[in-house]
C-alpha positions in Angstrom: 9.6 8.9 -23.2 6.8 11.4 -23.7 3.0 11.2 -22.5 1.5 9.9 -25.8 4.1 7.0 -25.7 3.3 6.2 -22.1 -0.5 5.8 -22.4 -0.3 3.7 -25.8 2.6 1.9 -23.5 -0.5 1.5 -21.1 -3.3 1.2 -22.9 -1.5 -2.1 -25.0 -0.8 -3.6 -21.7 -4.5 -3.4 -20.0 -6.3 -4.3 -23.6 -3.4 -7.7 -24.0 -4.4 -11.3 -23.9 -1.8 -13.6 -23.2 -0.7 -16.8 -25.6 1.8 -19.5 -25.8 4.7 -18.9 -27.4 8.2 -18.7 -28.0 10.7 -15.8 -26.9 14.3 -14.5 -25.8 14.8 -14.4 -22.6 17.3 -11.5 -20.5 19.7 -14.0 -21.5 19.1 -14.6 -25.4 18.0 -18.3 -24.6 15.0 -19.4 -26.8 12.2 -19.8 -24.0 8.9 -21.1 -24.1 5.9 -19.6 -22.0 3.2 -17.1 -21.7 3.5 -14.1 -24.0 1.5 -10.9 -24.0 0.0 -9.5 -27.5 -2.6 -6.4 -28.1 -4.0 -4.9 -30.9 -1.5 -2.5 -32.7 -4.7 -0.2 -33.7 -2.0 3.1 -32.2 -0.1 5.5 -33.9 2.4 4.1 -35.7 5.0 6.7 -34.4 4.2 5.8 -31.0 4.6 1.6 -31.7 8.0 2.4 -33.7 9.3 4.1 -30.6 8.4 2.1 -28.2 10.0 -1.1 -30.4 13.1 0.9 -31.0 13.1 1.1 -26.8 12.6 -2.5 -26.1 9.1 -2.8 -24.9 7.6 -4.3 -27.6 8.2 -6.7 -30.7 6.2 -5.8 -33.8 6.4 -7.2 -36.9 5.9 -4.8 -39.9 3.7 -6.9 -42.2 0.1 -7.4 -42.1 -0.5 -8.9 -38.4 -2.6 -6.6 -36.3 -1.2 -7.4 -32.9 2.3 -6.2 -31.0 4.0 -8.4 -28.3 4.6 -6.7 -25.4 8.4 -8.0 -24.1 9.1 -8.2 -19.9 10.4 -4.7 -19.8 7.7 -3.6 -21.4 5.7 -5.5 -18.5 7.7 -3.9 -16.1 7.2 -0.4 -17.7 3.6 -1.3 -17.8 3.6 -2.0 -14.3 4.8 1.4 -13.3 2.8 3.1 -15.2 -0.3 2.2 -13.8 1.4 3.0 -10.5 1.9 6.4 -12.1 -1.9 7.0 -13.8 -4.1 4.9 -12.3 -3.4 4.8 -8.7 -6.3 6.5 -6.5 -5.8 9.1 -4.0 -6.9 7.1 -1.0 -4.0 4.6 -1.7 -1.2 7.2 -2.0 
């Protein structure tokens, strides 16, 4: 994964809202709960390769929002342990 896709990875997750919703769980069981979307206002390049990896769900018509999926959360996670964690807590 290269810088540009770790910072839209990043950027998505601290701009998302969370909403109600259906999904596929690890275990392709239809689940309902709590699902993170963000504006998909990123380079498309960026968005496709980060779909094609599993971290998000886009849909390719006109809606202007991505879902982020758990390992996408996870990734997320990591990344701001990566970029945004301050010296004095290292």
């Amino acid at each position: 994964m290269n810088e540009i896709e770790e910072l839209t990875m990043l950027l998505l997750y601290l701009t998302a809202w969370d909403e109600e919703g259906y999904f596929y769980d690890e275990n392709d069981n239809l689940s309902k709960g709590a699902i993170k979307h963000s504006w998909k206002g990123y380079s498309f390049d960026a968005l496709n390769s980060l779909t094609d990896k599993g971290y998000l769900y886009y849909s390719k018509n006109k809606s202007k929002s991505v879902s982020i999926t758990k390992e996408g959360e996870e990734l997320a996670k990591h990344l701001i342990e990566k970029y945004l964690k301050s010296e004095n807590q290292q």
